[in-house]
ZABATI-479465 format. One record per residue (C-alpha): x, y, z; residue number from 1. Coordinates in Angstrom, 1 decimal. Example, Ala and Ser with C-alpha at 12.3 -4.5 7.8 and 13.67 -1.06 7.14 Angstrom:
// ZABATI-479465
<node east="12.3" north="-4.5" up="7.8" pos="1"/>
<node east="13.7" north="-1.1" up="7.1" pos="2"/>
***
This chain:
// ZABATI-479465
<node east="101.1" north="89.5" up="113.6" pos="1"/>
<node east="102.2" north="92.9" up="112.5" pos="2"/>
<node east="100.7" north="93.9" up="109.0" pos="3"/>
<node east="101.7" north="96.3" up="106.4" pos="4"/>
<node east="99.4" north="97.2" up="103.1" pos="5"/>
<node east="101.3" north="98.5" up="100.6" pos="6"/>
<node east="99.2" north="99.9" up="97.7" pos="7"/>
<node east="100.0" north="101.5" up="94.4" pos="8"/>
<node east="97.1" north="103.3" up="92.6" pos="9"/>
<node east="98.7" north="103.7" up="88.8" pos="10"/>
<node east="97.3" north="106.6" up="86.8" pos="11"/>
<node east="95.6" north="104.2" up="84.3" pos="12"/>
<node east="93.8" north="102.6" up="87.2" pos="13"/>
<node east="95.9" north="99.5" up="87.7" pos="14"/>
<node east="95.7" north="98.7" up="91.3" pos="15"/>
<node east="98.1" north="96.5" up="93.4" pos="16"/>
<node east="97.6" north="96.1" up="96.7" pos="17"/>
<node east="101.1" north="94.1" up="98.6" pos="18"/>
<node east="100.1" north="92.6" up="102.0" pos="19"/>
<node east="102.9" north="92.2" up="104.0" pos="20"/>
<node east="102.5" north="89.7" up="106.8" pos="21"/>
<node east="105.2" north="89.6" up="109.9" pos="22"/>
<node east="105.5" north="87.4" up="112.7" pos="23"/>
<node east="105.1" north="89.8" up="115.9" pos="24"/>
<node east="107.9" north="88.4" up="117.8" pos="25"/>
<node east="110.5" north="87.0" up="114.9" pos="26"/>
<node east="109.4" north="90.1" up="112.6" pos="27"/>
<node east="110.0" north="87.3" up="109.8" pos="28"/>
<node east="107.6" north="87.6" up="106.4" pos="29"/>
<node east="104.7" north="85.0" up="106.6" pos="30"/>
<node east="103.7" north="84.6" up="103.1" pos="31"/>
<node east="102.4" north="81.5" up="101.1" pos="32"/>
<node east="105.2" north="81.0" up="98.5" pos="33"/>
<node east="103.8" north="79.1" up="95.5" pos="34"/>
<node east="105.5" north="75.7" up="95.4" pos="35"/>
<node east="107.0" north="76.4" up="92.0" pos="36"/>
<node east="108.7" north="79.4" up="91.1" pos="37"/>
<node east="110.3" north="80.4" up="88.3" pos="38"/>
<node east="113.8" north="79.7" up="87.0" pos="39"/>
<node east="115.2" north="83.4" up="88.1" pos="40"/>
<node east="114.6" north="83.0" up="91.7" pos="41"/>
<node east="116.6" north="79.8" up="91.9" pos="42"/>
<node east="119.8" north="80.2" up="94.1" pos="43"/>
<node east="122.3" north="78.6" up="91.6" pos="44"/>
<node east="121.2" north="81.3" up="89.2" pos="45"/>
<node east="122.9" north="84.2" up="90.6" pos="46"/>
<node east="123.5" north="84.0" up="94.3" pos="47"/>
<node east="125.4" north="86.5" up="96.1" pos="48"/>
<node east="128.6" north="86.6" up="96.5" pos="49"/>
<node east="128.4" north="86.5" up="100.4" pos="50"/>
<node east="125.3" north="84.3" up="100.9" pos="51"/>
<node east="126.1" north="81.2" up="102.9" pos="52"/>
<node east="123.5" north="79.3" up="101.8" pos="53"/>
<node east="124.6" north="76.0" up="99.5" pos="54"/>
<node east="122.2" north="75.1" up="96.2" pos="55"/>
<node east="121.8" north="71.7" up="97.0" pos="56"/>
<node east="120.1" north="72.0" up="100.6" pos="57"/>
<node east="118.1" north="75.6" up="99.2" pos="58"/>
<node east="116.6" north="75.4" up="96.1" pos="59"/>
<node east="115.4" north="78.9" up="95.9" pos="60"/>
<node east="117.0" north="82.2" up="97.1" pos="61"/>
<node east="114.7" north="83.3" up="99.5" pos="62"/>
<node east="114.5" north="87.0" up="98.7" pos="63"/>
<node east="113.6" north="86.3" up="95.2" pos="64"/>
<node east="110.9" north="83.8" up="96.0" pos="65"/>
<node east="109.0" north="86.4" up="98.4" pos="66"/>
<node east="109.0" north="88.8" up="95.4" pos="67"/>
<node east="107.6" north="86.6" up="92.6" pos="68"/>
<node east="104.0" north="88.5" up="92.9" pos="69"/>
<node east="105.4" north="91.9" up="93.2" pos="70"/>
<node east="107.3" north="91.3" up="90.1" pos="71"/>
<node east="105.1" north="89.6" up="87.9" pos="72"/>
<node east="102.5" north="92.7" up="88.7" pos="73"/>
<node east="104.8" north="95.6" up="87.7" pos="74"/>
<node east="106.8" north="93.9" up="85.0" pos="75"/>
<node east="104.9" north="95.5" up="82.2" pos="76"/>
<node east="104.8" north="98.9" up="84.2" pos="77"/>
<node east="107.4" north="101.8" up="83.5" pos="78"/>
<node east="109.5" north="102.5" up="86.7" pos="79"/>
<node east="109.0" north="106.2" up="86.2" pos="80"/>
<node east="104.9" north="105.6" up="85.9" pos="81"/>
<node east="103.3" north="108.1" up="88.6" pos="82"/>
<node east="101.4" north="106.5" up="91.2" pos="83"/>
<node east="99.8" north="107.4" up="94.3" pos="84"/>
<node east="100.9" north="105.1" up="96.9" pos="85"/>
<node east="99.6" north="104.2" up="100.3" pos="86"/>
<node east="100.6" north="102.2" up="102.9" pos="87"/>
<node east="99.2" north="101.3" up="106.0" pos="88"/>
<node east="99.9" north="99.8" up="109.0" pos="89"/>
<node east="97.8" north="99.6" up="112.8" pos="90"/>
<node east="99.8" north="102.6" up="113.5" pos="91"/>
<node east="100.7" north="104.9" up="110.4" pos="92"/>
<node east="99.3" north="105.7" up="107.6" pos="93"/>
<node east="101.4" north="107.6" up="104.6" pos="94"/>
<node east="100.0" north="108.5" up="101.1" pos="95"/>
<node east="102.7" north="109.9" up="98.9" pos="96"/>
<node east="102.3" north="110.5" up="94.7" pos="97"/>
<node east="105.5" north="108.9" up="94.2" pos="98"/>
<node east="106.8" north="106.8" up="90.8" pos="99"/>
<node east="106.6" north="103.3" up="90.8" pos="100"/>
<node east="110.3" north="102.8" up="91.7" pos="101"/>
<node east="109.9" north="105.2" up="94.5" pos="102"/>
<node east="107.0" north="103.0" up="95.7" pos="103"/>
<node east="109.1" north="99.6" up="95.4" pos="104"/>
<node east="112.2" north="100.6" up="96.7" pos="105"/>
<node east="110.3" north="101.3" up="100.0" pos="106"/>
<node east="108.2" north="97.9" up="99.8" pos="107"/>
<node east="111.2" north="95.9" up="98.4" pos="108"/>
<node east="113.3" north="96.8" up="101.6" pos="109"/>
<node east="110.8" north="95.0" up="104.0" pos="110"/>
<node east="110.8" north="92.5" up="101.6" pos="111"/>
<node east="114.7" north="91.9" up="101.7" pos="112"/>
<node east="115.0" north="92.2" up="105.3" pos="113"/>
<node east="112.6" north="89.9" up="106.7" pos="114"/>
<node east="112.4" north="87.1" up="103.7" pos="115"/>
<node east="114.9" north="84.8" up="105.0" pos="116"/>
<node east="118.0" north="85.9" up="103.4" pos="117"/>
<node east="121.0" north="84.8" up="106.1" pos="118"/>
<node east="122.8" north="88.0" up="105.1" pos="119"/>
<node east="120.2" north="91.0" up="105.4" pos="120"/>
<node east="118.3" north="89.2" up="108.7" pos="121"/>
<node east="120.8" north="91.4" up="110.9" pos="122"/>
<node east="118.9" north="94.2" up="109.8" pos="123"/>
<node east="115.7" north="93.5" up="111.0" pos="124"/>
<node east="115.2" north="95.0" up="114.3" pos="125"/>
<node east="115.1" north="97.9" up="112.0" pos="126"/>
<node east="111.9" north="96.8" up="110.5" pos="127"/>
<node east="109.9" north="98.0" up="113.7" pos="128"/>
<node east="111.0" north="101.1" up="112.7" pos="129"/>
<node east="110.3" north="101.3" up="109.2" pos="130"/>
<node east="109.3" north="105.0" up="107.3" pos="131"/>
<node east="108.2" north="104.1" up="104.1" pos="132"/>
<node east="109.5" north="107.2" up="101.8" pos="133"/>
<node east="112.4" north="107.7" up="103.8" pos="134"/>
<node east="115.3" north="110.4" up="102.4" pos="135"/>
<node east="118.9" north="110.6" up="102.9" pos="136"/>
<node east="118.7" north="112.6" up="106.3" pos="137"/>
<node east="116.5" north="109.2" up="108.2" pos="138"/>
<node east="118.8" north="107.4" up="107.0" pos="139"/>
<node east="121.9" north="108.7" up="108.1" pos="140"/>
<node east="120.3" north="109.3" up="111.8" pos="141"/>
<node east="119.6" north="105.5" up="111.3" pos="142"/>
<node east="123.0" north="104.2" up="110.3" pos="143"/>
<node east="124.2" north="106.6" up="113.3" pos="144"/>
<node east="121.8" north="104.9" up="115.9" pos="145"/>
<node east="122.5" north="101.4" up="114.4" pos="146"/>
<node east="126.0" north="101.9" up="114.9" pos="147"/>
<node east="126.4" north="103.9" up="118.5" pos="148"/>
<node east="124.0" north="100.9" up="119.8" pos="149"/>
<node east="126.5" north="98.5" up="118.0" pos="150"/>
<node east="129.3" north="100.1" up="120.0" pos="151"/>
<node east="126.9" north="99.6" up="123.0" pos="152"/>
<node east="126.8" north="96.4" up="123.2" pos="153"/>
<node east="130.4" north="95.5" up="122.3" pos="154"/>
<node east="131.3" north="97.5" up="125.4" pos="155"/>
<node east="128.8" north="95.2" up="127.4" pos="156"/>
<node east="130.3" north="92.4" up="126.5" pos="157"/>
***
């Protein structure tokens, strides 16, 4: 199991701290989803254009359902709030002072990717990988890795 701690120290002393729980082989979130959850996270209420999956066999999106928690703890929380963030994993360690929607959008991608969602589950392998505070310049040597290992295998095939 890998695990990630992803925890936001707010200036007023609020502290959240986001385990995040991933199968070591599958890299897939292993997280206790409360049986009910509310309306907004049901797939029929605004489900992507290009998701696959049908309402009547998948009651709930499942990116929307993994972030329940997260949301319900910052809702009352400006985006632009300054925090000091840390996260930690068995092999890193960061600690940035960030904003809260600095903090999130790093968090909310490992959410995104390994929740379930048929449509962002191709990016997973990436997760191993994952820099949390990343700028512009990891993520274009990213997209170009992703893409001369894509051309890789196509010519292996």
């Amino acid at each position: 199991m890998k695990e990630i701690y992803y925890i936001f120290e707010i200036e007023n002393k609020k502290k959240n701290c986001s385990n995040i729980k991933l199968a070591a082989n599958s890299l897939s979130l292993q997280q206790n989803i409360p049986p009910q959850l509310p309306e907004w996270t049901k797939l029929k209420n605004h489900q992507c254009f290009n998701c696959p999956l049908h309402s009547s066999k998948v009651k709930y999106c499942p990116i929307a359902g993994s972030i329940v928690e997260v949301i319900d703890f910052f809702q009352a929380s400006a985006s632009y709030e300054k925090i000091t963030m840390k996260v930690e994993s068995k092999n890193r360690n960061y600690v940035k002072d960030t904003t809260i929607q600095r903090g999130m959008s790093s968090m909310l991608g490992m959410f995104l990717v390994s929740s379930g969602c048929p449509v962002l589950t191709k990016l997973k392998p990436v997760v191993k990988f994952h820099l949390p505070f990343a700028d512009y310049i990891n993520f274009t040597v990213a997209e170009n890795m992703l893409n001369e290992i894509d051309d890789l295998c196509e010519d292996i095939e």
